[in-house]
C-alpha positions as CSV (number, residue, x, y, z in Angstrom):
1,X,6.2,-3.4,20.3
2,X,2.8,-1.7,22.0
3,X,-0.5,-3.8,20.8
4,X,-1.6,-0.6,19.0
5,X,1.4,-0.6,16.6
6,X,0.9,-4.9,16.5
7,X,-2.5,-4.2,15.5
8,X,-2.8,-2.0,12.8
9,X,-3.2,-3.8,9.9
10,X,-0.8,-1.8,7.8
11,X,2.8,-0.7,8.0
12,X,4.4,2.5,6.4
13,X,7.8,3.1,5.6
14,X,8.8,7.1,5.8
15,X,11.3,8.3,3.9
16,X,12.4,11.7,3.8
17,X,13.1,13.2,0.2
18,X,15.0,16.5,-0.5
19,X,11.3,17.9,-1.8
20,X,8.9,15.5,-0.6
21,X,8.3,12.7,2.0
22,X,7.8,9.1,0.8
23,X,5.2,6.9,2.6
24,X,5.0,3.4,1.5
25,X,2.2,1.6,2.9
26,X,2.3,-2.4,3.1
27,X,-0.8,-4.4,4.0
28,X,-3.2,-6.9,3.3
29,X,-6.6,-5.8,4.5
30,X,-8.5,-2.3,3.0
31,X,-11.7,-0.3,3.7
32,X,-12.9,2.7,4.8
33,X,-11.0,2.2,8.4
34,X,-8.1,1.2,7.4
35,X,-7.6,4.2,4.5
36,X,-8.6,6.9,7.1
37,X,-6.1,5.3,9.6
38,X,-3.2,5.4,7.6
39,X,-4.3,8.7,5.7
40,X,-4.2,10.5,8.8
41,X,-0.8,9.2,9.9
42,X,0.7,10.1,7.0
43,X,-0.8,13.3,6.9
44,X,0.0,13.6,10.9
45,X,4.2,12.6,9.9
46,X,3.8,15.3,6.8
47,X,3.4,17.9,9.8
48,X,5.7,16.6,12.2
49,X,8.6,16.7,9.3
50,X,7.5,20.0,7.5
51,X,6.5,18.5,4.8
52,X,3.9,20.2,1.6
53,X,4.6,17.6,-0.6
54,X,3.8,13.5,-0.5
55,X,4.3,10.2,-2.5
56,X,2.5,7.8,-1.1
57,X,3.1,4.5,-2.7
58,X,0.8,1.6,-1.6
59,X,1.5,-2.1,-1.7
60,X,-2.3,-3.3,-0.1
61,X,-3.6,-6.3,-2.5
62,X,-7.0,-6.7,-0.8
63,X,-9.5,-3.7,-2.9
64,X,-12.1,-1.5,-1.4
65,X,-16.3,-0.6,-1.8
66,X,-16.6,2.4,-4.0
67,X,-18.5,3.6,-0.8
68,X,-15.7,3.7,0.9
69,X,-13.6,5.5,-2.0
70,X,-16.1,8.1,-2.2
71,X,-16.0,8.8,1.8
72,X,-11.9,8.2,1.6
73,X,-11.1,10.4,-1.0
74,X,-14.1,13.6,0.5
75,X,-12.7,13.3,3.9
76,X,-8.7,14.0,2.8
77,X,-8.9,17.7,3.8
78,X,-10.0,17.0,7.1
79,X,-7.5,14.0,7.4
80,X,-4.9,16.9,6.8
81,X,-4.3,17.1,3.7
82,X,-5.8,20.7,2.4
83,X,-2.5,22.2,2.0
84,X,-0.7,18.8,1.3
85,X,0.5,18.0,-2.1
86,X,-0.3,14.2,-3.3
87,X,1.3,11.7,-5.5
88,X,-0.1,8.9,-5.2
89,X,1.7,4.7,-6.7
90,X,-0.7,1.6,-6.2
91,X,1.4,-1.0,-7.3
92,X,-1.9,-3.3,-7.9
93,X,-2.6,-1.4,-11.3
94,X,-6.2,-3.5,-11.7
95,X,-7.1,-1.0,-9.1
96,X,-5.9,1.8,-11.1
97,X,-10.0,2.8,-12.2
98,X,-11.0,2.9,-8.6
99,X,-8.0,5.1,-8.0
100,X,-8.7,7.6,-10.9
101,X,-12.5,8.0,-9.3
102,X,-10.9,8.4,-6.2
103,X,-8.8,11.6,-7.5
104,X,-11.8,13.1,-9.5
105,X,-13.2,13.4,-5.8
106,X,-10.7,14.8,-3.4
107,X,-9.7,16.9,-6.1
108,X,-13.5,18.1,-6.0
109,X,-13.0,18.2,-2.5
110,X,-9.6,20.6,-3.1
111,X,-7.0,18.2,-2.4
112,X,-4.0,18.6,-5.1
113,X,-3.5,15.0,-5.8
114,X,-2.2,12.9,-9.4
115,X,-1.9,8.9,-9.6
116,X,1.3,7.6,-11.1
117,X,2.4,4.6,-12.6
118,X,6.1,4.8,-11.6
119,X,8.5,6.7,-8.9
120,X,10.0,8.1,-11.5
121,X,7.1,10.0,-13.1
122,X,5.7,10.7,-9.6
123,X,9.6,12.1,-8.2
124,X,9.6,14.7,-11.2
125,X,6.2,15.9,-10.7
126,X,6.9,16.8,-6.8
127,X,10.2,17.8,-7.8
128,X,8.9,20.2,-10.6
129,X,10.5,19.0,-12.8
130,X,8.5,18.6,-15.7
């Protein structure tokens, strides 16, 4: 294993879906750093595999600033994901309310992007089918 990939203070889990590719992100530390460095590899893996469509479900029990929201959630188009559609899963759900102001910005910022509180919900909404 290189020192980069030992280092990173996250892992994510890819999963190809027939509509959508899954991302779940394990970890224990958050911030601004972190967000943007995972955010831009899943963004980066969207591309590689072809992918329009994302559910990124994250299992990270440490919380952020709402600085660092704010700068997160502007910055998505340039971390790739303009043309990228976004479901998003935090299993922590006391971080649900920094999530929500999250989404009110990156969709200011044009990034198509809901918060879900299961697969389920989040699966039928990249799926169209609802």
């Amino acid at each position: 294993m290189s020192d980069d990939v030992a280092d990173k203070p996250y892992t994510i889990v890819f999963q190809d879906c027939p509509t959508y590719l899954y991302a779940l992100v394990h970890g224990d530390k958050y911030g601004y750093e972190v967000l943007a460095a995972f955010l831009r590899e899943i963004a980066a893996e969207c591309e590689k595999r072809n992918f329009r469509n994302v559910l990124i479900e994250e299992n990270i029990s440490a919380t952020t600033s709402e600085d660092d929201v704010i700068r997160t959630a502007s910055e998505l188009p340039q971390f790739g994901f303009a043309n990228i559609r976004m479901a998003y899963i935090d299993r922590f759900t006391d971080q649900r309310e920094l999530n929500e102001f999250g989404r009110q910005i990156a969709v200011k910022s044009g990034v198509d992007v809901r918060i879900f509180n299961t697969f389920g919900d989040a699966d039928d909404w990249l799926s169209d089918k609802n």
